[in-house]
Structures are given as structure tokens and as C-alpha cells.
ROGUGU-105542 format. One line per 3 residues: number of its first residue (from 1); for each residue x negated, y negated, z negated of C-alpha. Coordinates in steps of 0.02 Angstrom, whole numbers, plus 50000, padded with zeros to 5 digits. Example, Ala and Ser with C-alpha at 12.3 -4.5 7.8 and 13.67 -1.06 7.14 Angstrom:
BEGIN
1> 49385:50225:49610  49316:50053:49643
//
This chain:
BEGIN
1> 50000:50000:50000  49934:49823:50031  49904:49720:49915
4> 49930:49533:49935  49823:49366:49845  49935:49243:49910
7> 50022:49162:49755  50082:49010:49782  50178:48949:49641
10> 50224:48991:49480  50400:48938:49391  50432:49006:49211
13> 50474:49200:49252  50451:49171:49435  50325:49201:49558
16> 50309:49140:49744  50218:49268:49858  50210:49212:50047
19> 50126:49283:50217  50190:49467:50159  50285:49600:50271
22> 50448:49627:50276  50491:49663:50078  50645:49741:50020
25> 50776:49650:49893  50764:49732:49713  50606:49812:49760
28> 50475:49840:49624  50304:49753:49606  50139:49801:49526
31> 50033:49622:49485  49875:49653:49449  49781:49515:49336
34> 49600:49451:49348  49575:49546:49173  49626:49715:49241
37> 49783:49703:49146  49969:49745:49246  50118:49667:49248
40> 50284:49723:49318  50428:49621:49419  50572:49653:49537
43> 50581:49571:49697  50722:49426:49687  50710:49350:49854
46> 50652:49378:49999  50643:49283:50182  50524:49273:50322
49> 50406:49148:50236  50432:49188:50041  50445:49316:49933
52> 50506:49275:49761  50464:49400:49609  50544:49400:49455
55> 50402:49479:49310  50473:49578:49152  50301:49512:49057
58> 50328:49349:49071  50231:49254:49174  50073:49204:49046
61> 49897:49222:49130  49975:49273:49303  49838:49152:49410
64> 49860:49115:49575  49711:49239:49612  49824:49397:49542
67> 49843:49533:49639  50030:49590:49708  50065:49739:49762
70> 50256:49796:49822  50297:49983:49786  50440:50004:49899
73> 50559:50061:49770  50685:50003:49648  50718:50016:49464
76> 50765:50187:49425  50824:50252:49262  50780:50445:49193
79> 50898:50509:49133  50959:50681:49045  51091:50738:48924
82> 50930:50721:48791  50976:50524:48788  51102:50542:48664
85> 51056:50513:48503  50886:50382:48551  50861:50209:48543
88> 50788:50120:48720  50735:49971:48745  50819:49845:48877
91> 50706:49940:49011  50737:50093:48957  50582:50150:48870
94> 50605:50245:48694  50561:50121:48558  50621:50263:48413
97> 50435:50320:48402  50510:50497:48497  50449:50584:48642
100> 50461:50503:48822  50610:50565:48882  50588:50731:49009
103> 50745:50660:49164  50846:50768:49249  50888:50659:49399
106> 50805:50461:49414  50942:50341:49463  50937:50173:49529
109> 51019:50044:49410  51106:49947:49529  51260:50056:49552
112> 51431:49991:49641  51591:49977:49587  51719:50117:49608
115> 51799:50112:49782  51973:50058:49747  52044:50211:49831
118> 51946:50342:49732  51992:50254:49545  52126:50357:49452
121> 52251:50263:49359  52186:50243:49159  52351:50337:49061
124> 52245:50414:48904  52230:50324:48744  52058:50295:48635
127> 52091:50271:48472  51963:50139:48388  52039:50160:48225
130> 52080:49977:48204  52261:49942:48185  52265:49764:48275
133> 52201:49854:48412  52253:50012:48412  52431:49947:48381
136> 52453:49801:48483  52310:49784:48608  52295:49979:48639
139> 52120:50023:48744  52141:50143:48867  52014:50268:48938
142> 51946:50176:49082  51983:50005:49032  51875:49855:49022
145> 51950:49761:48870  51822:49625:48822  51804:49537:48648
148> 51808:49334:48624  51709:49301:48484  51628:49142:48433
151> 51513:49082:48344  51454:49146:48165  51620:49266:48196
154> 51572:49468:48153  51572:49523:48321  51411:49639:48299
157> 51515:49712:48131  51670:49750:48237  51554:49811:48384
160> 51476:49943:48246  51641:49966:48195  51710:50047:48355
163> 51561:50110:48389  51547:50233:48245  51755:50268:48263
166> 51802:50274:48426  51872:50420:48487  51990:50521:48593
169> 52162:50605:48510  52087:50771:48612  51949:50851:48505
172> 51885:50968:48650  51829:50828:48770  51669:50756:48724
175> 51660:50583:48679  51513:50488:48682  51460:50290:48643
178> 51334:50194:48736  51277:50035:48646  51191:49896:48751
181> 51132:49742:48628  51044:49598:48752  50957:49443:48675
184> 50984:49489:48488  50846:49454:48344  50735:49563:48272
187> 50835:49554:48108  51015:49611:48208  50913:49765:48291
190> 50861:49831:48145  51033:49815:48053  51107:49901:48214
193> 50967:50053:48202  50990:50073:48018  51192:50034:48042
196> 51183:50179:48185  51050:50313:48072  51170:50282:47908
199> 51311:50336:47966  51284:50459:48064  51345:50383:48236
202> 51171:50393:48313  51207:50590:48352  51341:50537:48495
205> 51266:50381:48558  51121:50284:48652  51072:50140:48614
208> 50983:50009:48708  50916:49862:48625  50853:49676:48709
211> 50777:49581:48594  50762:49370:48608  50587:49350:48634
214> 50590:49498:48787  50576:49425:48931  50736:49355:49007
217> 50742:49435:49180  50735:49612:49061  50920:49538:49001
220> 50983:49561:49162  50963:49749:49209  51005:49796:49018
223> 51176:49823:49045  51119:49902:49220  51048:50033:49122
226> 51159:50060:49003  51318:50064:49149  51190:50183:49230
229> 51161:50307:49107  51367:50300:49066  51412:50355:49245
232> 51274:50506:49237  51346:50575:49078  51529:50534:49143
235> 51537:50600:49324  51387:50721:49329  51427:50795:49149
238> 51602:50776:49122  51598:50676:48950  51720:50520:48921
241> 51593:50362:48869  51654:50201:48800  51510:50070:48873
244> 51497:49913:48716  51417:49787:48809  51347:49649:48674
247> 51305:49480:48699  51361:49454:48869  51344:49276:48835
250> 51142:49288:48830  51171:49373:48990  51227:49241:49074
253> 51151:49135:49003  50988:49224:49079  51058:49212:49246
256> 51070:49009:49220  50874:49045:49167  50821:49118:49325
259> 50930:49018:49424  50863:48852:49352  50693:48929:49402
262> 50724:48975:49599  50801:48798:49597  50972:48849:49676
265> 51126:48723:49667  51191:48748:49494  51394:48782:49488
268> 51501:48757:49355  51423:48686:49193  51244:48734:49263
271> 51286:48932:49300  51257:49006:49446  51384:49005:49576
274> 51379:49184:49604  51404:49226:49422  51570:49278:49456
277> 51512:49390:49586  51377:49461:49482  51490:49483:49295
280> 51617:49576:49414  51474:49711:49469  51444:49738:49280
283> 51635:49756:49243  51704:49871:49395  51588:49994:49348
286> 51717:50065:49223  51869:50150:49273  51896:50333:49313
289> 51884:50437:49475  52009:50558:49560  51909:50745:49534
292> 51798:50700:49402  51820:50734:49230  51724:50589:49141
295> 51764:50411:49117  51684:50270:49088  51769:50133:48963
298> 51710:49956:48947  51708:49848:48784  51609:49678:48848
301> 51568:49564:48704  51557:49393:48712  51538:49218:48628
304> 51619:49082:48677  51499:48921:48655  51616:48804:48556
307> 51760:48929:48523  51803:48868:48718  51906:48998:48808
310> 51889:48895:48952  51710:48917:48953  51663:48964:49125
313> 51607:49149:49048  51759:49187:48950  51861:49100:49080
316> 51768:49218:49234  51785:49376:49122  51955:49359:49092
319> 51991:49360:49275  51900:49544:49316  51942:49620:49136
322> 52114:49701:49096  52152:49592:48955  52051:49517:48818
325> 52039:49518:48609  52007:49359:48543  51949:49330:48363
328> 52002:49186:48261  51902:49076:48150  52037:49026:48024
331> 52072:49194:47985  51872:49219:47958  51905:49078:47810
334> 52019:49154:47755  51917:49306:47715  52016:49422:47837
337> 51915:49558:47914  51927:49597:48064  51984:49430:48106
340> 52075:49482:48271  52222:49368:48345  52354:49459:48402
343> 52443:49299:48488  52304:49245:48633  52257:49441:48640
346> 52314:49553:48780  52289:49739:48839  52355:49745:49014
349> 52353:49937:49008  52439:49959:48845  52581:50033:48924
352> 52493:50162:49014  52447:50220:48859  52551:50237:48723
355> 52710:50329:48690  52787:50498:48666  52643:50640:48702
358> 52528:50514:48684  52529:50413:48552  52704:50397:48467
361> 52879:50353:48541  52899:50209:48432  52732:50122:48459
364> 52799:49994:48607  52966:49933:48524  52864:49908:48353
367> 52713:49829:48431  52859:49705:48504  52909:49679:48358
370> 52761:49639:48261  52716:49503:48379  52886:49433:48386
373> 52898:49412:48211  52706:49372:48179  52727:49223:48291
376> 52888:49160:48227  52815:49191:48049  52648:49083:48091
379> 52740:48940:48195  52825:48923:48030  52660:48865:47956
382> 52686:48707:48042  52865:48674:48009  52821:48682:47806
385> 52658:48570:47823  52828:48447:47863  52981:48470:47775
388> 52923:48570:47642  52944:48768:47604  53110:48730:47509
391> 53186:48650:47671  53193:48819:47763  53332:48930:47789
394> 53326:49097:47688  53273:49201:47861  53148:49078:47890
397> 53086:49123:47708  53079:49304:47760  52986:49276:47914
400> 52853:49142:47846  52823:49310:47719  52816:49404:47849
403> 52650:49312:47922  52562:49318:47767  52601:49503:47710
406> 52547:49558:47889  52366:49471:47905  52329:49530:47714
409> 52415:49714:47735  52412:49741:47932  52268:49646:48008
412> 52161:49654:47845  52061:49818:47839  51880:49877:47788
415> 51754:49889:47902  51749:50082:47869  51908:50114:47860
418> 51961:50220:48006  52142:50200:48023  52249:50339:48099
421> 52368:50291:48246  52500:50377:48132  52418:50276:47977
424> 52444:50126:48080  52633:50153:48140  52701:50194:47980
427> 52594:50048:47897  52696:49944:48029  52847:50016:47976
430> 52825:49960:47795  52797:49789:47832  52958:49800:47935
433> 53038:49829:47786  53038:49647:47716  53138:49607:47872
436> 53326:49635:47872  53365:49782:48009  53478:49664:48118
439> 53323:49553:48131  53231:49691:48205  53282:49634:48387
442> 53152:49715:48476  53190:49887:48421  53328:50021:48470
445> 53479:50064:48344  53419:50253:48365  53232:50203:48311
448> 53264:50110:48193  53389:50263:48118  53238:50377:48145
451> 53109:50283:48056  53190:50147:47952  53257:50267:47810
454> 53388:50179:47733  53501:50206:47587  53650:50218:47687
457> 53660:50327:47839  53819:50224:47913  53740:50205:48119
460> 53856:50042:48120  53801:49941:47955  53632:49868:48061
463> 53604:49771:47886  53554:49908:47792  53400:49883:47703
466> 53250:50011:47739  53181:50100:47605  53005:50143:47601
469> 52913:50249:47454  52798:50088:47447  52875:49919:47423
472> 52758:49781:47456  52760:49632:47373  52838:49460:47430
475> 52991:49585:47493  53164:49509:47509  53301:49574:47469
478> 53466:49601:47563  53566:49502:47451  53442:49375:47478
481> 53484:49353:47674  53622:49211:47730  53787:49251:47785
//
């Protein structure tokens, strides 16, 4: 292979090679240095004059006298059913202190998204074992359902969370986790490795970890890798992999990096304009495929700078995903883990995945229902910073309750307790209970006869107060209710 001396510039993780021959895009490169030392890069650019080289070293002590040398290849991963349970770095090299790992196959990174006509519809439901979630914003197998976060919110906690619980209602099939971290501290990578060892999670998962001070352009095949390694275990080896994709804010925010550097006209707030493009090569990756037994599921994590959903990342996200979970900072205040909001949140494949056979025939009506009344309840909020709680109607009362008992009862959970479906359902049910049945709009007379137990079986007396084997507290009473 030749090798080339013809360096012309040098712009933060950039270099400028010119007078080559004809160069491939992606392809790798071997720089040697005046010291004997190597670096590594990936071919950016190319065009008849210049050939522009992105180096995973960083660009320190790179003279113009270095030697280039293109290989004529791109990135590959190895890769093997021996992945799970080891920690990677954003390249892909073990960083556990075990043994290089022996590949099966060697895959490039760059993948493509499933052709349209080949997907299979997403129908089965993965349990994360968080009731706002499971409950309300269900994530179906082969779903992309991203998380809004913001700043100082526990993202990473609810990340480890799922992570460690996720899982399939079907105990044959196996399940695996594939953890991608990009542009995190040294102090977050060793909570996730010693969050992962503890508990036992490590056995079913990889885990690849970019740290802040690696170089940027490494940021940007991370989750290539990890997306990589998903589809080998899901459509070579038949296992179901949910892909959590964490910061994807650094991502991007790497693209502006390199973007800035080549010099290209910035697009919206200094991004590049082909950042939609490039987030939606990362996010079609998921989905399912007629034949094969595997999936791949997608849970994208991102902050939004400012708590602004219309942030051109959250905004460009929201547009590819199915749906997104947004956390809320006044219910962090308020001490409320995991502080999800059910209001601005959305699963567009819920339906596909819940009911009878799958989860439970009542899930849809009560997940209505929660809403409904959660959002009447909060809207409240406003009405008594106003007039006063003693200016509202006795329903009113009941529903302002309502709000409170659900964030401290419903939304309020541990961040290791693993909540049942089931667990979840019949928790719902119970806070149902401080509502009057007729106020129960969004759920059928025979349902409600099913799993409201009451103290009168009468099918026309739709005022009947349930009765649960645990009241809660702040419960109102029939009498209570107007005429």
C-alpha cells in the first residue's frame, strides 16, 4: 500500500491529505508519526483534490511530515456470543482487563436500516418493571422509545434501572441488554461497571463505555458498535436485545465538533444539516424482520440543553422515534423517583402491545383512565393557587387527591423495585378506588364489575364504591360525593 507525506492542514481532529488515489468513504487509515508511534482515523471526505481523515487519537504531534497510509477497509467489529457479559470501550476493545475477544464473524459498523418491506409489525410487550411505563407508555419489542431527560435529572439511574429489569413475559426466549454510554466521566463509568457487577446484570449484557476526554470522532461510531453487535446476536442468534443508547446528546453534539472542523454551513443552532439524516441511521436500526427470530429494541437517551423540547435534538428524535418519555423536574423536587411525566409522554405502539394474551384485558381502559384523571387532578393545581382549595366542588376535591395519591403511590417507586405488570394493574386499580365508579368514564360497566369489587353486586347502581383490601389514605367517601 502507498503511503502518502502530503499533509496539508491540520484542524482539531481533522487531517487534510491531498494528491492521493482514488480513496474510499469510511475507509480506515494507518498515520505513522515521526517518533514511530501510530495513530488511527477513518476517512471522512473524500474528492479529487482532498482527502479528509478523521483520527481516533486526537490529533497531538501529527506533523505535516507524518506518514498516511489508507488500508482499504472499514471499521469492523468482532464479534461472538462471548460479548455478553464484557465491558468495551467506544471502539470496541475490552477495557475489563479480560482476554481479547476470539470473533466469530467481523462486521462493518455502518449497517442500514431495515428495508421497510422486510420489518414485521412490533405486537410483543417488554416489561421494564416500571409502572409509569409499563402502564401507560408500554415499550414494545422492536420499538424505539427514547427518554427526555434534562439536566441534573437521573437519567443514568433510570437507564440502570431498565437495564438490570427489562425483560420479556416469555422465559424461553433469551433476552439480552446492550448498554452504549458516549461522553460520560470517569466517575459515571465506574458507577455503571460497579452498578452492572453488583447486581448481577453484567451476565446478560455488553457494555460499551465512551468516556469525555476520548476523542470525539470515537463518539460517533459508539452507538455503531453497539447497534452492530445487537443485530449479530438478534438475527444471526435468535436472541431479543433491547439497545440503551446514553447520552445521545454528546453525540450530537460531536457531530457539531467535527462539523465545525471541516467548516461546512452550520444548520439549525450550529448542527449539522444532515443530523437528521444521520440520528435516523442510528434509530431505524431497531425494529424486527419477517423470518428471523431476534429483535432489536431501542431506548435512546437524551438531554435536552435547557429542559427545551424544541431543541433541535429532542425535536429531530421525536420525528424518527415511536413516541417519547419525558422526565419532569418538579417532580425531581419533589423527591419523586422516577420522575416520569405521563402528560407530554407517548408510546405510539402501546396498543400493539397490551391486552388480553398479552398483557391484561384491562390495561388500555385503565391506562385511559389514569391519564384522564391525572390531568384533570394536576390542572387543578392551578385553579387552587386562585380561588383557594375550599372553593372547589366536592369531585374536584376527589380528583385534586387523586394527583397527589398517584405521583406518591403510582409514579413513586424504588429504583430496585421491579414491579410486576399484574403488580402494576391492580396498584392502578386501588388508586381508582378514591374515585366514585360513575367517574370512571373511560372504563366499561363489565370491567369495572370484574375488577372494581364492590359491596354491592347491583350491575345498575354505577355509584357503588369499590372495595379494595388496602385503603389508601386521602380516600373519599361515597357519601362525600355531590348529588
Amino acid at each position: 500500500m502507498k503511503e502518502y507525506k502530503t499533509i496539508t492542514q491540520i484542524a482539531g481532529p481533522l487531517i487534510f491529505v491531498e494528491k492521493t488515489d482514488v480513496i474510499g468513504y469510511g475507509d480506515l487509515v494507518k498515520i505513522k508519526l515521526s517518533n514511530g508511534t501510530e495513530k488511527n482515523g477513518q476517512v471522512l471526505d473524500t474528492s479529487e483534490d482532498m482527502v479528509v481523515v478523521q483520527i481516533f487519537e486526537g490529533t497531538s504531534n501529527i506533523g505535516k511530515g507524518a506518514r498516511v497510509k489508507f488500508l482499504g477497509e472499514s471499521i469492523k467489529l468482532p464479534v461472538s456470543k462471548d460479548m455478553l457479559g464484557r465491558i468495551l470501550s467506544g471502539s470496541g476493545k475490552p477495557i475489563d482487563k479480560g482476554p481479547e475477544i476470539i470473533p466469530e464473524k467481523r462486521l462493518g459498523i455502518e449497517g442500514a436500516a431495515i428495508n421497510p418491506y422486510s420489518r414485521d409489525s412490533p405486537e410483543d410487550f417488554i416489561q421494564t418493571g416500571i409502572s409509569t411505563i409499563d402502564s401507560m407508555n408500554t415499550l414494545v419489542r422492536g420499538q424505539k422509545l427514547p427518554i427526555f431527560s434534562g439536566s441534573g435529572l437521573p437519567h443514568n439511574e433510570i437507564a440502570l434501572q431498565i437495564a438490570r429489569q427489562a425483560k420479556t413475559l416469555n422465559k424461553k426466549e433469551d433476552f439480552v441488554v446492550i448498554f452504549a454510554a458516549m461522553g460520560i466521566t470517569n466517575e459515571e463509568a465506574q458507577y455503571f461497571m460497579e452498578d452492572f457487577r453488583k447486581t448481577g446484570a453484567l451476565s446478560r449484557s455488553l457494555v460499551f463505555l465512551n468516556l469525555a476526554d476520548d476523542p470525539a470522532v470515537e463518539r460517533l461510531i459508539t452507538p455503531r458498535m453497539a447497534l452492530t453487535a445487537a443485530e449479530y446476536l438478534a438475527f444471526e442468534h435468535g436472541m431479543h436485545v433491547l439497545v440503551i443508547l446514553t447520552d445521545m446528546t454528546n453525540y450530537c453534539e460531536s457531530l457539531r465538533e467535527i462539523g465545525a472542523a471541516r467548516e461546512e454551513i452550520p444548520g439549525r443552532r450550529g448542527y449539522p444539516g444532515y443530523m437528521y439524516t444521520d440520528l435516523a441511521g442510528i434509530y431505524e436500526r431497531a425494529g424486527m424482520i419477517k423470518g428471523k427470530k431476534g429483535s432489536v429494541t431501542q431506548i435512546p437517551i437524551l438531554t435536552m440543553l435547557g429542559d427545551d423540547i424544541t431543541h433541535p435534538i429532542p425535536d429531530l428524535t421525536g420525528y424518527i422515534t415511536e413516541g417519547q418519555i419525558v422526565l419532569n423536574r418538579e417532580l425531581h423536587r419533589k423527591g419523586i423517583y422516577p420522575p416520569i411525566d405521563v402528560l407530554p409522554s407517548l408510546s405510539r405502539l402501546m396498543n400493539l402491545g397490551i391486552g388480553e394474551k398479552r398483557t391484561r384485558k384491562d390495561h388500555k381502559q385503565v391506562s385511559d383512565q389514569l391519564y384522564a384523571s391525572y390531568a384533570e387532578g394536576r390542572d387543578l393545581r392551578g385553579l387552587v393557587a386562585i380561588v383557594g382549595e375550599e372553593a372547589l366542588s366536592k369531585r374536584d376535591s376527589v380528583l385534586l387527591n387523586f394527583a397527589e395519591i398517584y405521583e406518591n403511590q403510582f409514579v413513586r417507586q424504588s429504583d430496585s423495585e421491579d414491579r410486576s405488570i399484574l403488580t402494576t394493574l391492580d396498584l392502578a386499580w386501588e388508586l381508582l378506588g378514591t374515585i366514585p365508579l360513575n367517574e370512571l368514564t373511560r372504563i366499561s360497566p363489565d370491567l369495572k364489575k370484574e375488577f372494581a369489587k364492590s359491596d354491592d353486586s347491583s350491575e345498575n347502581d354505577t355509584n357503588v364504591r369499590p372495595k379494595f383490601t388496602k385503603p389508601l389514605e386521602g380516600s373519599i367517601d361515597e357519601t362525600d360525593k355531590d348529588d
